[in-house]
C-alpha positions in Angstrom: 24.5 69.9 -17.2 24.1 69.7 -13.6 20.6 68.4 -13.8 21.6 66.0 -16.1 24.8 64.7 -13.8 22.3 64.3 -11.1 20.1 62.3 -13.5 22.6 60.4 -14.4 23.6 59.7 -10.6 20.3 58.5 -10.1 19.7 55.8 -12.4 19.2 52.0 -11.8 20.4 49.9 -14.2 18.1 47.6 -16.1 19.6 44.4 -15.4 19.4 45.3 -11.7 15.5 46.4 -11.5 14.6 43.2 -13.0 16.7 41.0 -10.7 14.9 43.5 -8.2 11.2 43.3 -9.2 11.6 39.4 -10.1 12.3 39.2 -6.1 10.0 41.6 -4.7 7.5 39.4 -7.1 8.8 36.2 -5.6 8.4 36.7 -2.4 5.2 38.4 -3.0 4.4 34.7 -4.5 5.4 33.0 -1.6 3.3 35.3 0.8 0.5 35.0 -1.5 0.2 30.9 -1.1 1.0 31.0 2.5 -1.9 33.6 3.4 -4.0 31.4 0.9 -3.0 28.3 2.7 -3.9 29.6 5.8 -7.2 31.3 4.8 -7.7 27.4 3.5 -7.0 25.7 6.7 -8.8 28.0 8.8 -12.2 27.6 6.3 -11.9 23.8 6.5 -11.9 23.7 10.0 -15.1 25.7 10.3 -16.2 23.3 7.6 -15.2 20.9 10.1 -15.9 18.1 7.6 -15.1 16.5 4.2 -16.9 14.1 2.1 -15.0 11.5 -0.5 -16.6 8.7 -2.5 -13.9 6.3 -3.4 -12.6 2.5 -4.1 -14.4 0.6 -0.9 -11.5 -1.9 -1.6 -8.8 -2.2 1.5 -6.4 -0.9 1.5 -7.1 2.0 -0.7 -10.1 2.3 2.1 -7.6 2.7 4.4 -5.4 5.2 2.5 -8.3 7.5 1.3 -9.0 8.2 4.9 -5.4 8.4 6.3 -5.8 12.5 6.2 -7.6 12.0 9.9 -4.0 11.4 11.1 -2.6 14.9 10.1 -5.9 17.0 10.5 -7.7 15.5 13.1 -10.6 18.6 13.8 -11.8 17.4 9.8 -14.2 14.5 10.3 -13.7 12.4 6.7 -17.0 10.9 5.4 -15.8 8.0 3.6 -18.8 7.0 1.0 -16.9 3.3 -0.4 -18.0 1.0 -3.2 -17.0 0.1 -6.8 -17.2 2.8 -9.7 -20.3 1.5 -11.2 -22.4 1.6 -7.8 -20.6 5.5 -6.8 -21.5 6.4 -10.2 -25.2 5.3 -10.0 -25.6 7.2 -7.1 -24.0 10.2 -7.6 -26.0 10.9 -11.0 -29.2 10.6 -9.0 -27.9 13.2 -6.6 -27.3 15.2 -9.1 -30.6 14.8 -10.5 -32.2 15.6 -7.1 -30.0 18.8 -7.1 -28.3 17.4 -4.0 -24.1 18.4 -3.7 -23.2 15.7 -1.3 -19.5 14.7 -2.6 -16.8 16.8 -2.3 -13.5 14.6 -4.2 -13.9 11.5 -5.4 -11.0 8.4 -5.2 -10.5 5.5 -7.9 -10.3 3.7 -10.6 -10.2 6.0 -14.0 -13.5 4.7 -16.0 -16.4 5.9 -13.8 -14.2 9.7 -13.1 -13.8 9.8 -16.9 -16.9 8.1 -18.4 -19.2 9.2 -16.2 -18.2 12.2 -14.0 -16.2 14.2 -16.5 -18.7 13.5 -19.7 -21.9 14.7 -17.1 -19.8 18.5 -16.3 -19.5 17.5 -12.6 -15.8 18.0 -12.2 -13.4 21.3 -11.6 -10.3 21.0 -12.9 -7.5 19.7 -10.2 -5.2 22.9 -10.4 -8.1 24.8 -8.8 -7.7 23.3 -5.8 -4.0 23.5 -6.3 -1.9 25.7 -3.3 0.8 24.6 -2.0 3.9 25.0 -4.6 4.9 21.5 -4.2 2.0 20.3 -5.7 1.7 23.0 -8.2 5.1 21.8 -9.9 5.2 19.2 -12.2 9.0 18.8 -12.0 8.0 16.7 -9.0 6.3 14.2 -10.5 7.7 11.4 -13.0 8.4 12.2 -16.4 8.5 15.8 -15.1 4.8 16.4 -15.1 1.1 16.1 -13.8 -0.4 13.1 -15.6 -4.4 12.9 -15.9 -7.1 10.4 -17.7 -9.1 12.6 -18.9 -9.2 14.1 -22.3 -9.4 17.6 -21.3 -5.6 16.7 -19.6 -7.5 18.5 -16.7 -9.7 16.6 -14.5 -9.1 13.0 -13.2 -5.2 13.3 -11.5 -3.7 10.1 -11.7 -1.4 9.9 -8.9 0.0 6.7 -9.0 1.6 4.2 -11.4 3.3 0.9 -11.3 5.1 -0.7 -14.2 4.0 -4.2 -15.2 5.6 -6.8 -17.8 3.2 -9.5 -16.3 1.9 -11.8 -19.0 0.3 -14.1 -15.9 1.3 -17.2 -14.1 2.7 -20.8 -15.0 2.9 -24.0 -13.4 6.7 -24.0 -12.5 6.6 -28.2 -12.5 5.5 -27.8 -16.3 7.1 -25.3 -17.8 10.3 -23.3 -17.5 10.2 -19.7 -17.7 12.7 -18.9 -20.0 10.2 -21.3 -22.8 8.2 -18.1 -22.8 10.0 -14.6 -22.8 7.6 -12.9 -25.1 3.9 -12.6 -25.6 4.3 -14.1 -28.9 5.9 -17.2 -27.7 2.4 -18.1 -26.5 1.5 -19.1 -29.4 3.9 -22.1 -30.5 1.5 -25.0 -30.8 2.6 -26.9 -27.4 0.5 -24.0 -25.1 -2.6 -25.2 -27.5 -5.2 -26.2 -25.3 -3.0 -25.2 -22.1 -4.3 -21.8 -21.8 -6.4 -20.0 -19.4 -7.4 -16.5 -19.4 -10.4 -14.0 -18.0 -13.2 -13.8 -21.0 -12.1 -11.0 -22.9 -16.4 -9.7 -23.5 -16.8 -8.6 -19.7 -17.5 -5.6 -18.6 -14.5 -5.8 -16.3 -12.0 -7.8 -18.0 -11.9 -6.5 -21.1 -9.5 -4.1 -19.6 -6.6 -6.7 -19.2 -6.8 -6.8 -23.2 -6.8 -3.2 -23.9 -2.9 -3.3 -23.5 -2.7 -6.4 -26.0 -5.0 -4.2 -28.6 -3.2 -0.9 -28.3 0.2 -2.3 -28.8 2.4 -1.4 -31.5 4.5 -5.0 -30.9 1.2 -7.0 -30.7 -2.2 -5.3 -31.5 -4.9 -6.9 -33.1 -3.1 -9.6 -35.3 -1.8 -10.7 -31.8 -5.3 -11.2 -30.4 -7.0 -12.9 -33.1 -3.7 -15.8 -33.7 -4.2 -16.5 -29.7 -8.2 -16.4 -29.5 -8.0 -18.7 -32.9 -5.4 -21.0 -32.8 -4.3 -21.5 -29.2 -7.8 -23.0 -27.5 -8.0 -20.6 -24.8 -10.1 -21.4 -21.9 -12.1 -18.5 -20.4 -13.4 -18.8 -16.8 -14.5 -15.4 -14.6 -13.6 -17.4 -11.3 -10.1 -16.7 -10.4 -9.8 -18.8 -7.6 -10.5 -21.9 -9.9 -8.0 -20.7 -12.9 -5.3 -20.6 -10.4 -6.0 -24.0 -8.7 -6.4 -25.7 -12.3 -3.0 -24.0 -12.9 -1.6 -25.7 -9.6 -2.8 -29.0 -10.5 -1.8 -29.0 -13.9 -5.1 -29.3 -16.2 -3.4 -26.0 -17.4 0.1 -24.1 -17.3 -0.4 -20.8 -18.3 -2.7 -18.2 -16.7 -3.1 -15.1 -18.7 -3.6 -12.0 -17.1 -3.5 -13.6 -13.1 -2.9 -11.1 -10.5 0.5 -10.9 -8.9 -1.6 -11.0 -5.0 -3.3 -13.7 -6.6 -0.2 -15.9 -7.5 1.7 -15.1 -4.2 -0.9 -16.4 -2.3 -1.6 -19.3 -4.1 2.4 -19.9 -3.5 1.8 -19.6 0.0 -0.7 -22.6 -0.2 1.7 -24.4 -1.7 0.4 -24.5 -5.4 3.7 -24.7 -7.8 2.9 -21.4 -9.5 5.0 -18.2 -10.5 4.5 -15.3 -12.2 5.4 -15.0 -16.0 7.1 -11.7 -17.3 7.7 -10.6 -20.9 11.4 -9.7 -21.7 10.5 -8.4 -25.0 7.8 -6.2 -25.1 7.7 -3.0 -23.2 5.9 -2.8 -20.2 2.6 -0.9 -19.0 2.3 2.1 -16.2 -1.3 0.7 -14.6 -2.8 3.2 -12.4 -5.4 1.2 -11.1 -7.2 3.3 -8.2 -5.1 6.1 -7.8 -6.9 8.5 -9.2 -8.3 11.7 -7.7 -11.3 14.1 -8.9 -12.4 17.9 -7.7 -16.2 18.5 -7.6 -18.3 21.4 -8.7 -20.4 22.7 -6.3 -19.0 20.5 -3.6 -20.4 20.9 0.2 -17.3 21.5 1.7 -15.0 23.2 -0.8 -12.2 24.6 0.9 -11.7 21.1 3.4 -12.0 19.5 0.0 -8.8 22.1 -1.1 -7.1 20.9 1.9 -7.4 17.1 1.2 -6.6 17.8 -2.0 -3.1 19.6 -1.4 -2.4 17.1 1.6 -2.8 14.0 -0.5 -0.6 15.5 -3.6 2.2 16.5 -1.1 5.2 14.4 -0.6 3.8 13.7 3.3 0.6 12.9 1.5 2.5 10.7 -1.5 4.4 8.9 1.3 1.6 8.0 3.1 -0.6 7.1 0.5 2.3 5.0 -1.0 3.2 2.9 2.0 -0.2 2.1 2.9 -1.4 0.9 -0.6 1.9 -0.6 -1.7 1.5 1.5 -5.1 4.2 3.7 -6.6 4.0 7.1 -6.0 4.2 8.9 -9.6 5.7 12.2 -7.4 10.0 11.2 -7.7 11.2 12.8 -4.7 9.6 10.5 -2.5 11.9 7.3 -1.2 10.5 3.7 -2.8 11.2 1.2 -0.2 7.9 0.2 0.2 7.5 -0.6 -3.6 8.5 -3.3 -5.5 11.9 -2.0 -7.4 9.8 -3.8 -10.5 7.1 -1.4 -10.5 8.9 1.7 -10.4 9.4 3.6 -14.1 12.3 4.2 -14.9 12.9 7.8 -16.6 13.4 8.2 -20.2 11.8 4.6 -20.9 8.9 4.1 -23.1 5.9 3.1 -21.3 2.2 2.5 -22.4 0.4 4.5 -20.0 -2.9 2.7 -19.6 -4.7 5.7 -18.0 -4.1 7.6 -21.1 -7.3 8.7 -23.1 -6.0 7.0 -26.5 -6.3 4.1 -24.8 -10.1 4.4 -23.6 -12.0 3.4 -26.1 -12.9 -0.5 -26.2 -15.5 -0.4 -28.9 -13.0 -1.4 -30.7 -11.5 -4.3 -29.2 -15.0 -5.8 -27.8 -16.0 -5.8 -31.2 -12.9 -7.6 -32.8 -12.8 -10.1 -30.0 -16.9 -10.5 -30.9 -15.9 -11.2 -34.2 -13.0 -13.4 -33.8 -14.7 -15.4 -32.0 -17.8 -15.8 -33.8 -15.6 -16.9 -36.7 -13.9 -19.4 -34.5 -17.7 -21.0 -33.8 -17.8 -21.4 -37.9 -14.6 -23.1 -38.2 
């Protein structure tokens, strides 16, 4: 009985080992990352370098290389151009088994299309430390959003609302005329319509979000490509002048720095918003990539968990002028416009269901080659 008693005496209840063990474990977490992060930032120094191939456009230029501010012993090798040319040139690296770019900046297509179908990517988590950046609760609609279909790879970090249709010449037309994309099409905007050709390469992406839509798809496309007489031209500069002067009063697809500064030349142009439809989430180049074999991998670690932390977010999101997709991150630099709003329905362009434009290059092929018979 005695042994027993003492037993007894002795015990630890089971509620009370696991409240134990879950904070020996958490603070065995939280060691753990810090001795990481500060195996990490002692590696990249001796690395003493990082190399990044990314959107040569300012001032994404300018944000992609703002880590020099915060770490100034890493020398950043900034490699700029568009996603076609970064493309081209890493694939012959890679062919001449040269490992010259460590993370990679942009748009989604050339990440997706050509860096994640050729292998050449690690997923983003690996580089992941800090526990900021590993949760997802941080982030809008409580998780990590990526382009890719492996849900993996190409981080999109950024994302900025739009329910632009375009512009319109404010002398000609009054903006409540047109609140929905459909409202293009009543026959007075026949013949008064200007738009990007829909079969290039690089704006056929303005229609993907008119294809994909559930409130306008691909009966939406062919009534505006066959009844409405749209104009294509691939010079923007002329579209928005021809809009100013009134030969036509409704630019499809016009770019909102495009409108304000033709404002600020005096043009009598604004931008047109649908109130119907829902909008878009446009990531345009904030996305980020990890590379295999990368020359520097732990400064490329570092970058990665500097520019995914809210110092990083901040930085990167008052520099470019782009929402930050982390929440917990003040907006004043954004346009309130742009910012989602939680729990609304959103078509997230960057998505991979949203990729393919066999599709819609061939029905705008089609359309139009009908329209030639008519």
């Amino acid at each position: 009985m005695k042994s027993r008693k003492g037993s007894h005496c002795h015990s630890i209840p089971g509620s009370i080992l696991l409240l134990f063990l879950a904070f020996v474990s958490s603070g065995q977490a939280r060691s753990d990352w810090k001795k990481e992060w500060e195996e990490t930032l002692a590696a990249a120094h001796r690395e003493g370098e990082v190399t990044i191939y990314g959107q040569a456009r300012h001032p994404t230029s300018a944000a992609v290389q703002a880590l020099s501010q915060f770490y100034p012993r890493i020398r950043l090798n900034f490699i700029g151009g568009t996603g076609g040319q970064l493309g081209a040139r890493v694939m012959a690296e890679k062919r001449a088994d040269k490992h010259l770019v460590d993370v990679a900046i942009g748009g989604p297509g050339t990440m997706v299309g050509v860096y994640y179908k050729a292998g050449l990517l690690e997923p983003l988590s690996a580089a992941f430390i800090l526990p900021e950046v590993k949760d997802p609760s941080l982030w809008w609609d409580r998780r990590h959003h990526y382009a890719d279909p492996g849900d993996r790879y190409v981080f999109a970090m950024t994302g900025n609302v739009s329910s632009s249709i375009g512009a319109y010449n404010s002398q000609r037309v009054k903006a409540e005329e047109i609140q929905s994309w459909w409202d293009l099409l009543h026959p007075r905007w026949k013949g008064q319509i200007v738009a990007t050709d829909p079969r290039s390469a690089g704006n056929i992406q303005n229609w993907r979000h008119l294809y994909y839509s559930s409130e306008l798809g691909p009966g939406f496309i062919r009534r505006l490509l066959l009844e409405m007489e749209v104009r294509f031209s691939a010079d923007e500069r002329q579209m928005m002048d021809w809009l100013g002067a009134g030969k036509y009063l409704i630019h499809l697809f016009a770019k909102s720095a495009n409108i304000e500064q033709a404002r600020e030349q005096g043009l009598p142009v604004q931008e047109l918003m649908s109130r119907k439809e829902a909008g878009s989430i446009g990531t345009g180049s904030g996305h980020l990539s990890f590379f295999k074999n990368g020359p520097h991998p732990r400064a490329a670690r570092l970058y990665i968990n500097w520019l995914l932390s809210r110092e990083g977010q901040l930085t990167w999101q008052k520099i470019t002028q782009d929402n930050s997709l982390r929440v917990d991150i003040p907006k004043e630099t954004v346009p309130k416009e742009g910012i989602p709003v939680e729990g609304k329905s959103y078509m997230f362009m960057s998505s991979p269901a949203y990729e393919d434009v066999g599709p819609l290059r061939r029905l705008v092929e089609e359309i139009l080659a009908e329209g030639k018979r008519r």
